[in-house]
C-alpha positions, -999 to +999 in steps of 0.1 A: +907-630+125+920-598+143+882-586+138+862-615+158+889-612+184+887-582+197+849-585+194+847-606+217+877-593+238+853-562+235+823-579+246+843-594+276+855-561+286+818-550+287+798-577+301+833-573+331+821-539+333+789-543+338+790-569+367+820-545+384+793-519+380+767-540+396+790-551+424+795-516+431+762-507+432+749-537+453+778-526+478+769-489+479+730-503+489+749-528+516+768-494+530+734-473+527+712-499+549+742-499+574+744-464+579+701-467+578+707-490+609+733-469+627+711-436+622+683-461+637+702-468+668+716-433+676+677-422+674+675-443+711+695-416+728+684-390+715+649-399+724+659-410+764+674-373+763+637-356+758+625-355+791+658-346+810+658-318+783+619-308+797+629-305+832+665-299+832+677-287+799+712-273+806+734-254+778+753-290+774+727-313+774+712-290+745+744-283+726+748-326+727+713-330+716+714-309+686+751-322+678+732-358+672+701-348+661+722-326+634+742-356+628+709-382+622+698-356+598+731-354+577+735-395+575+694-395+562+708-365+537+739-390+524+721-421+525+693-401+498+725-384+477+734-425+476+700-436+468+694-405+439+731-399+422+719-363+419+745-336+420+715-313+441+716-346+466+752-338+472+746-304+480+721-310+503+748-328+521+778-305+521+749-277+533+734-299+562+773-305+567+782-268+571+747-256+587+752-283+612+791-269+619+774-233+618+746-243+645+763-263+670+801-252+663+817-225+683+841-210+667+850-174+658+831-148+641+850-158+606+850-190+610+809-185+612+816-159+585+831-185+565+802-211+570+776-182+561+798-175+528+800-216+520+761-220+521+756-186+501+779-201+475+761-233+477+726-211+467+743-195+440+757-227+426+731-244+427+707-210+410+729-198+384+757-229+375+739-260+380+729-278+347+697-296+350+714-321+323+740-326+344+733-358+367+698-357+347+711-401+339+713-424+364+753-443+355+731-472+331+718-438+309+681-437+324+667-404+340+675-401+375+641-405+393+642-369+414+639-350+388+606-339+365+612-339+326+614-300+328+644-302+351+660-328+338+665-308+304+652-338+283+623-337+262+594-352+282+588-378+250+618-386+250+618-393+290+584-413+287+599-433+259+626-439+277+604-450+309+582-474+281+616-489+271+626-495+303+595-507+321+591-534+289+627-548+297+619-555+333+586-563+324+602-593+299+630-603+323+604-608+349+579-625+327+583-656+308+580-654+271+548-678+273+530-654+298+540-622+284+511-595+282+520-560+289+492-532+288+507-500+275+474-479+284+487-466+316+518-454+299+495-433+275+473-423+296+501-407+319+511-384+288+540-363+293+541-337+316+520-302+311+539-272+300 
């Protein structure tokens, strides 16, 4: 009796999961098409500055214009490391993030010794310690999309079964049982990925 209970109190706990996961992930696309809109509207200024920077481009007019221009280009960066759930995503950001506080900033010479020292250690992070397995799956187990078999560190078989799998669910959730024809020649065709 003990058994079938916490079967289902197990299955409960899972399917609860699974629509918190969901929820989450529908906010985080919500918060990403925001921040898309914001980066949309701070583009106006920036383009109403262009011709005043053409005739009379003073040192603050240009500092202001890269300060925003920087910014745009590190909200694009986040709203792709919330798109891909890569770990490289994320350190795109944090280097736009300290490039942009290296450019425009003006601080002392460590401070922009500092910044030069974060984005070596970002490079060697990224060459020597970062493990293509790592953030290789997406949160539901699938192969994040950005990266090629090779850098994923997974087999390509194994990632093109995977794919099959995974294309046939959507493919039968989208389809009703009645109707259902699914070609698989495009799938064979595509092969895994030359050595």
């Amino acid at each position: 009796m003990d058994n079938s209970s916490s079967h289902v109190e197990s299955r409960w706990r899972t399917q609860l999961r699974n629509r918190i996961i969901q929820a989450s992930s529908l906010l985080e696309i919500l918060l990403s098409g925001l921040v898309l809109i914001g980066l949309l509207l701070s583009a106006v200024p920036l383009i109403k500055w262009m011709p005043g920077l053409l005739f009379d481009g003073n040192e603050v007019e240009i500092r202001i214009f890269l300060e925003r221009s920087l910014d745009i280009v590190i909200g694009i960066e986040f709203i792709k490391m919330l798109a891909k759930h890569s770990p490289g995503s994320s350190l795109e950001v944090l280097l736009y993030a300290i490039a942009r506080h290296l450019v425009v900033g003006h601080d002392s010479a460590v401070e922009n010794l500092l910044s030069v020292g974060a984005i070596a250690l970002i490079f060697i992070v990224r060459k020597f310690f970062f493990v293509p397995a790592f953030g290789a799956h997406l949160p539901d187990g699938h192969p994040a999309p950005d990266l090629s078999p090779r850098q994923s560190g997974i087999p390509a078989d194994e990632v093109f079964s995977r794919l099959k799998e995974r294309v046939r669910t959507e493919v039968s959730e989208a389809i009703p049982v009645e109707e259902e024809t699914f070609d698989e020649y495009d799938f064979e065709q595509a092969g895994p990925e030359p050595k």
